[in-house]
C-alpha positions in Angstrom: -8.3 -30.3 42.5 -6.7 -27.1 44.1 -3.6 -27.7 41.7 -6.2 -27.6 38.7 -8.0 -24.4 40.0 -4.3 -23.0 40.0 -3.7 -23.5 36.5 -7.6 -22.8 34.9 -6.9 -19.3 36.9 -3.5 -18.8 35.4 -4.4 -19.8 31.7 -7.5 -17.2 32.4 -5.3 -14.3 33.7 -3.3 -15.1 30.1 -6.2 -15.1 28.2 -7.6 -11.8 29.6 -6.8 -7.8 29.8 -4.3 -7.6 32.6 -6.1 -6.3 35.7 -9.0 -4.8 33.3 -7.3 -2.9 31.2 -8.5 -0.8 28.3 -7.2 -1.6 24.9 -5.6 2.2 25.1 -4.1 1.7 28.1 -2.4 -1.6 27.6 -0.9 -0.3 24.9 0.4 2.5 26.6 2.3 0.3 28.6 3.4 -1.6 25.7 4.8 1.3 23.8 8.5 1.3 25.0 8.7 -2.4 23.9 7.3 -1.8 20.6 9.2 1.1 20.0 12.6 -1.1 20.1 11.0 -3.6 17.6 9.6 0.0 15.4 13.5 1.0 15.5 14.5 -2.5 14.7 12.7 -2.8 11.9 13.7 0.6 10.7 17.2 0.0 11.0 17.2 -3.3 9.2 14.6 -2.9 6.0 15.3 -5.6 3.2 13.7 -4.9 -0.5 10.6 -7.2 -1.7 10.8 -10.6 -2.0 14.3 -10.6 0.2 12.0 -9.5 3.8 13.9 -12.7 5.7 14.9 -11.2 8.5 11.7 -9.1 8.9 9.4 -12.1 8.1 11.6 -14.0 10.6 10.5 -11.7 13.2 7.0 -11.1 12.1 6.7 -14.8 13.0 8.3 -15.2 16.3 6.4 -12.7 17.5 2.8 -14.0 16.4 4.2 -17.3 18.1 4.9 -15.5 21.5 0.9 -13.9 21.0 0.3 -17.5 21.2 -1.0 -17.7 17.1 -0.4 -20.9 14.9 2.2 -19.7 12.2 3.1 -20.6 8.9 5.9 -19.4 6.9 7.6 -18.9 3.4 3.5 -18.0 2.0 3.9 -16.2 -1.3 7.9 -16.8 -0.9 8.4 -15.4 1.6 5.0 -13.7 3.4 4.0 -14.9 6.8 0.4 -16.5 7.8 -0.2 -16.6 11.5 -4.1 -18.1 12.3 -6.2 -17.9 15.9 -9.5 -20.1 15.5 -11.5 -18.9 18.9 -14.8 -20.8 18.6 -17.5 -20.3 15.9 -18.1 -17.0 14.0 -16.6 -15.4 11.5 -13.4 -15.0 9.5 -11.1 -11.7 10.1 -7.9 -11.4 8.1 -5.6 -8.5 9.0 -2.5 -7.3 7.0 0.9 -5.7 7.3 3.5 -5.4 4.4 7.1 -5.7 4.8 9.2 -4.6 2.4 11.5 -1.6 2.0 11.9 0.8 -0.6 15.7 1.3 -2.6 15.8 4.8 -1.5 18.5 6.3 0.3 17.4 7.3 3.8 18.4 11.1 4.6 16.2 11.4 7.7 19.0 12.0 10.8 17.7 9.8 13.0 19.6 7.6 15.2 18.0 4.4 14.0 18.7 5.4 10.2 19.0 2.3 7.9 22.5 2.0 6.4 21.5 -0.8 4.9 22.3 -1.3 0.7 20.8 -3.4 -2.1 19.7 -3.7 -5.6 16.6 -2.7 -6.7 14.3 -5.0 -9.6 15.7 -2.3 -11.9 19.3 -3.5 -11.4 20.1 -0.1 -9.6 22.7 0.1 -6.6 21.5 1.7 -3.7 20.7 2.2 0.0 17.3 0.6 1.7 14.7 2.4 3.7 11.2 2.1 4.6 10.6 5.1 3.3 6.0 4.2 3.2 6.4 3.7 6.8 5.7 -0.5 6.5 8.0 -0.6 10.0 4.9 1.2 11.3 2.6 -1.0 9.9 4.6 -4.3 11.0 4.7 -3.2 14.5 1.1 -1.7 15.0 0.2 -5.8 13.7 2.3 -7.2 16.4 0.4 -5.3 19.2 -2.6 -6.4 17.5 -1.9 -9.6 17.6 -1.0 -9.4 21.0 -3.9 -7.7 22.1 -6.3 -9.7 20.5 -4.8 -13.2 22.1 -4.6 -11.9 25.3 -8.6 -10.5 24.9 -9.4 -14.3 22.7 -12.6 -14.3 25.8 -14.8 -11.4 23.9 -14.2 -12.3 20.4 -15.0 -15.9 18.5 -14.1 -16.9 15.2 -10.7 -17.1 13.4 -8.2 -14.5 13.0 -5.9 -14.9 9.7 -3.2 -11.9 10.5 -0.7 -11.8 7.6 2.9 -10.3 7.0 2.8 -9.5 3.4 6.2 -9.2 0.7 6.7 -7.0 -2.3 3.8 -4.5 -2.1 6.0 -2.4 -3.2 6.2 -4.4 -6.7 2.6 -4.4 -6.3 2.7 -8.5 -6.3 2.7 -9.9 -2.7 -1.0 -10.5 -2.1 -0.8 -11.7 -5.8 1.7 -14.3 -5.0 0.2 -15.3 -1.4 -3.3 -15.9 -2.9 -1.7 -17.9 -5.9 0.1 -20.1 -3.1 -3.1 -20.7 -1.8 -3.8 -18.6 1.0 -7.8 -19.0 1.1 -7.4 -22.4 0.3 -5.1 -23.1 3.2 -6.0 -21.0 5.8 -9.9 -20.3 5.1 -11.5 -17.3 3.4 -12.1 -14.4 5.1 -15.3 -12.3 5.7 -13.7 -9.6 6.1 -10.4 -7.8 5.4 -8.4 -5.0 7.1 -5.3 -2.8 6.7 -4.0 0.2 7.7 -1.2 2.7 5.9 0.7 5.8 7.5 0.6 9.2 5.8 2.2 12.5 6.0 -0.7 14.4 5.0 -3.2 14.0 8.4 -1.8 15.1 12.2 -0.1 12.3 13.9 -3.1 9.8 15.6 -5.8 11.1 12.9 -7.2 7.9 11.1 -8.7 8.9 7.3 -11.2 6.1 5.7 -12.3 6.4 2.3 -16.0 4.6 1.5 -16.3 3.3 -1.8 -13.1 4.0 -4.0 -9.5 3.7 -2.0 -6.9 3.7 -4.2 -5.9 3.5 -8.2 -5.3 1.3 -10.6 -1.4 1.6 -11.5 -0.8 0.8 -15.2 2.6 1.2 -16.7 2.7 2.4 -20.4 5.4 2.4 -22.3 5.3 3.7 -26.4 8.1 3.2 -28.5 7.1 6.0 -31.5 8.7 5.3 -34.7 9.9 7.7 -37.2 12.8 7.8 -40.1 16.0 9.3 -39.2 18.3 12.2 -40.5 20.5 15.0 -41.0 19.2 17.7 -38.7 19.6 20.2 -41.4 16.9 18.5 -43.7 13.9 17.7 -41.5 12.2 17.4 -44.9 13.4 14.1 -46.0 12.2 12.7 -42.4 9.4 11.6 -40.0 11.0 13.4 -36.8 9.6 11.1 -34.1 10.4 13.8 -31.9 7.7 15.8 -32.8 5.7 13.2 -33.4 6.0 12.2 -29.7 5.6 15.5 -28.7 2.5 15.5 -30.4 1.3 12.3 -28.8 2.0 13.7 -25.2 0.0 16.5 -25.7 -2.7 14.7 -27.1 -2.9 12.5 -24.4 -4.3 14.9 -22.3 -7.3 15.2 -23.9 -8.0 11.3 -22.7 -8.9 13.2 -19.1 -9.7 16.5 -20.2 -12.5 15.7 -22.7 -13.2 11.9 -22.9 -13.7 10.9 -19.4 -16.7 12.1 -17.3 -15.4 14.8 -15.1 -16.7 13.7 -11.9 -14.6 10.3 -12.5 -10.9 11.5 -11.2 -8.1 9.8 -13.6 -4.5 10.7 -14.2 -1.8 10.1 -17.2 1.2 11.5 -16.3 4.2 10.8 -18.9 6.7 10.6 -16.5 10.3 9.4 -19.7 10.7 10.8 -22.8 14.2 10.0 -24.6 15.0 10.2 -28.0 18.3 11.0 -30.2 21.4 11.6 -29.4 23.2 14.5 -31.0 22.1 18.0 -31.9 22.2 17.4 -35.3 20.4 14.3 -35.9 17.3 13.6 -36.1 16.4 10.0 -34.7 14.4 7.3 -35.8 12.8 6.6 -32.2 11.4 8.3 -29.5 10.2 6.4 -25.9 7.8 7.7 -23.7 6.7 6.2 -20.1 3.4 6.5 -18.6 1.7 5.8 -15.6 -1.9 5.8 -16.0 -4.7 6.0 -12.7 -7.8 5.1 -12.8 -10.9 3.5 -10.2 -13.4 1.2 -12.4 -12.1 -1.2 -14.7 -14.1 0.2 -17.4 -12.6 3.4 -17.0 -9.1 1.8 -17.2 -10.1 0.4 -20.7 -11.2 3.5 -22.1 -7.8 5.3 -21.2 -5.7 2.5 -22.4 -7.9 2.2 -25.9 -7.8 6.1 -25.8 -3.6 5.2 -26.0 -3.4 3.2 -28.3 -5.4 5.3 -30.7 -4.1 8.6 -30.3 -0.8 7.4 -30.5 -1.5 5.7 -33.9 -3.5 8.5 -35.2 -1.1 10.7 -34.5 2.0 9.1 -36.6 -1.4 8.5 -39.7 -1.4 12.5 -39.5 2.2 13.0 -39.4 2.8 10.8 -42.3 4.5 7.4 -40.8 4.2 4.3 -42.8 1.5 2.0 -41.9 4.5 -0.2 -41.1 5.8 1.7 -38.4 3.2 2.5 -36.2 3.7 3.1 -32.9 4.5 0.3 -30.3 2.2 0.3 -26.8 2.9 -1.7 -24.2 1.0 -2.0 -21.1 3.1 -4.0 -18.0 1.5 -7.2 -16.4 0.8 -7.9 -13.7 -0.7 -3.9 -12.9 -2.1 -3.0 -9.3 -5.8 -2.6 -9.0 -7.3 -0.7 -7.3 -8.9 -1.1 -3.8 -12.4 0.0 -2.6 -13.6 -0.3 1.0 -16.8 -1.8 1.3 -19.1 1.6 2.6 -21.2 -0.4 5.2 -17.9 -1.5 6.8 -16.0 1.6 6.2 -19.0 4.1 7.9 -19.5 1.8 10.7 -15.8 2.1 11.3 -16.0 5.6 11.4 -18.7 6.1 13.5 -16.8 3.4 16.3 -13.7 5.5 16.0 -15.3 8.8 16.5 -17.0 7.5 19.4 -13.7 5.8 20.9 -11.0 8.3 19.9 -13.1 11.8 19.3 -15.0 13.1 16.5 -11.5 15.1 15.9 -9.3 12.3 15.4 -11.6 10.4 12.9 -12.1 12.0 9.2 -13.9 11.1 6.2 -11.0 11.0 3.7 -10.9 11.6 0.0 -9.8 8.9 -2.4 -6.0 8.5 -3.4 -4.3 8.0 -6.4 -1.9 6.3 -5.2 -2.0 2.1 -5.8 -1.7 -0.3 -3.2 -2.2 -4.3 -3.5 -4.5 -5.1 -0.6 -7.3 -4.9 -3.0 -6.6 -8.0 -4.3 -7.4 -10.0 -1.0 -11.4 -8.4 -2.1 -11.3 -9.2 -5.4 -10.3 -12.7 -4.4 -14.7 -12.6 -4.0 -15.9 -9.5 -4.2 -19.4 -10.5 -3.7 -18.6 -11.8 -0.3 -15.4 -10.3 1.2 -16.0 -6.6 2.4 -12.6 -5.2 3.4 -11.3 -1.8 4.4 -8.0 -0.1 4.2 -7.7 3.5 6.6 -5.0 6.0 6.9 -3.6 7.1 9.9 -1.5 10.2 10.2 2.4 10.9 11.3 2.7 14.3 11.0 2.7 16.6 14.4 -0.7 19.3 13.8 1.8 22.2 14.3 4.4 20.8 11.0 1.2 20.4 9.2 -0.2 24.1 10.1 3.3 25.6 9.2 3.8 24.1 6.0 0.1 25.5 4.8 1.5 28.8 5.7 4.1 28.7 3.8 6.6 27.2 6.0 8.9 23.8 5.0 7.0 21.6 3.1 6.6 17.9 4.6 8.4 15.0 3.2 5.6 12.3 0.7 5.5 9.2 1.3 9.1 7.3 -0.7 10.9 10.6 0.5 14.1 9.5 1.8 13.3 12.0 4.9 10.1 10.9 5.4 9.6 9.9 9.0 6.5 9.4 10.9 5.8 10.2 14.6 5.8 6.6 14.9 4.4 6.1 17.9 1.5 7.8 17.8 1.0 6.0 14.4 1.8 2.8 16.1 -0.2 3.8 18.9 -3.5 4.8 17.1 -3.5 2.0 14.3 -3.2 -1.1 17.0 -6.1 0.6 18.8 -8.0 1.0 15.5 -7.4 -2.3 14.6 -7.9 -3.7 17.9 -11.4 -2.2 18.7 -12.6 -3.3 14.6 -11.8 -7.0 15.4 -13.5 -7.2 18.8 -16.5 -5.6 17.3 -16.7 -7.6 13.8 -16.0 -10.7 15.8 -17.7 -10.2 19.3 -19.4 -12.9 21.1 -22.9 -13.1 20.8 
């Protein structure tokens, strides 16, 4: 009997906050440790779809936290389950690929590592988005959450993600049956670094997160000649030019205003010698949009222009222009508003009403949406930013002063652990109070 009491105490000291605690203080002491794995990681990024190293130590560590884990999901993406009693379902995400970017940033830690890119291109590797930050803020999480598993009940799905970078990783874990196997989640977190809030300031966006991402390409077609006798042509040149600054119009006077889109060509090549004019132009696009209806109308708008355009320049029927749009594209991601104001509110009340902003919608694409519209009608989910630049960088470079690196700059680097810091907290407090015992 007294041997038993030994071990029910010892398995309940495991299973709670050591000697009470706080979640911000525990991870305080944590931090050194999890800065060695944050400069692991950094030092050792591997491009989408090749993260075996990293999913290789995503997975021991959810093992340690004491989480059931399943590898090689969606290739090579990492599912790690708690089930703590009845109640609901919380998945929470981290992605893990690098980016073929060259890192420039002086640290210490700098990756040297080198790989080729989807697009065949030689190059170094960095995680250049900050997904090390990501990674590790998960593994405190995790941590945290097992050793607190006696305020919370239901089942925690934490996964390591590949290839959001592609834009394909949640794609590819849900197609190898993620809700199927490992249950469907009632709700869905992440978290992403930025640049553009003081380090330990969390953003959230309700309603509207992040873009759809489509990728255009048009292949105009004209008829080739001698330079000196544009007359006895269809210059696709001008033609394309044409197009490009037709384009604009799509945003400028077919859209609603209030409903922010962007078409940006980002390529243009055609001919290849002063004197001769081509028969082809290319041009790239990347188009951004929120609703899906609004996606439609800009890539209809496309397609119409750019056939109108080569009617009024006088291009055979038979060689109209050629627009593509790339599969699979990223959708975009909306946070649920219910879940993303009652998030705010718990942060301002935890961290300070200064460390906690209402954020404006990005732009930028991300595929966490996807683990939503999975079931939209009964999956809320929320996605929050959490900043990496020191207040006093940020106040200098809106006076003028050096501008900070973006996000994919090869000297982008956060102040990680206060990124670290503030996002395992965040994360932390969301799941004990989305999953708290009754």
């Amino acid at each position: 009997m007294h041997n038993r009491l030994i071990v029910a105490v010892a398995m309940l000291a495991f299973a709670s906050p050591l000697h009470g605690a706080t979640v911000s203080e525990t991870i305080a002491g944590d931090l050194p440790e999890l800065m060695d794995i944050y400069r692991d990681l950094h030092a050792n990024p591997e491009l989408s779809f090749a993260e075996l190293r990293t999913a290789g130590i995503m997975a021991e560590q959810a093992r340690k936290a004491g989480f059931e884990v399943t590898e090689k999901v969606g290739r090579t993406g990492v599912v790690a389950v708690m089930r703590n009693g009845e109640g609901p379902t919380l998945l929470i995400r981290a992605d893990m690929d690098g980016l073929p970017v060259t890192e420039q940033t002086g640290l210490s830690f700098a990756s040297k590592r080198r790989g080729t890119s989807t697009a065949g291109v030689e190059s170094g590797i960095m995680h250049a988005c900050g997904h090390d930050t990501h990674m590790t803020a998960w593994i405190e999480t995790a941590r945290l959450l097992s050793a607190r598993r006696s305020e919370w009940s239901g089942t925690l799905i934490m996964i390591a993600q590949p290839a959001e970078e592609l834009g394909l990783g949640s794609r590819e874990m849900l197609a190898d049956g993620l809700y199927d196997r490992f249950g469907k989640p009632d709700y869905a977190l992440a978290f992403h670094d930025t640049p553009e809030l003081p380090s330990g300031v969390i953003g959230a966006s309700p309603g509207w997160a992040l873009a759809n991402v489509d990728s255009v390409d048009i292949t105009v077609k004209g008829i080739g000649g001698h330079g000196a006798y544009p007359h006895r042509t269809r210059d696709p040149i001008v033609l394309a030019s044409a197009i490009v600054m037709r384009l604009q119009t799509l945003a400028s006077r077919e859209i609603d205003p209030l409903d922010p889109v962007v078409l940006t060509v980002g390529s243009f090549h055609a001919g290849t010698k002063h004197n001769i004019i081509s028969d082809e132009a290319k041009l790239e696009l990347t188009v951004r949009s929120y609703s899906d209806e609004t996606r439609k109308q800009l890539l209809d708008g496309i397609r119409r222009i750019a056939e109108g355009e080569a009617l009024a320049a006088g291009v055979p029927k038979d060689r109209m222009p050629e627009v593509s749009v790339k599969q699979p594209y990223t959708r975009s991601t909306f946070n649920s508003p219910e879940l993303t104001q009652a998030f705010v509110a718990e942060m301002k009340a935890k961290l300070g009403e200064g460390r906690v902003l209402v954020t404006p919608s990005a732009m930028a694409g991300e595929d966490f949406g996807e683990f939503r519209r999975a079931d939209e009608e009964n999956i809320q989910s929320l996605i929050f930013w959490v900043g990496g630049t020191p207040a006093a960088r940020l106040e200098a470079a809106g006076a003028g002063g050096p501008p900070i690196p973006s996000l994919h700059s090869p000297f982008w680097a956060p102040e990680a652990d206060k990124v670290i810091a503030t996002a395992a907290e965040a994360l932390t407090q969301t799941a004990l109070r989305l999953m708290a015992k009754p």
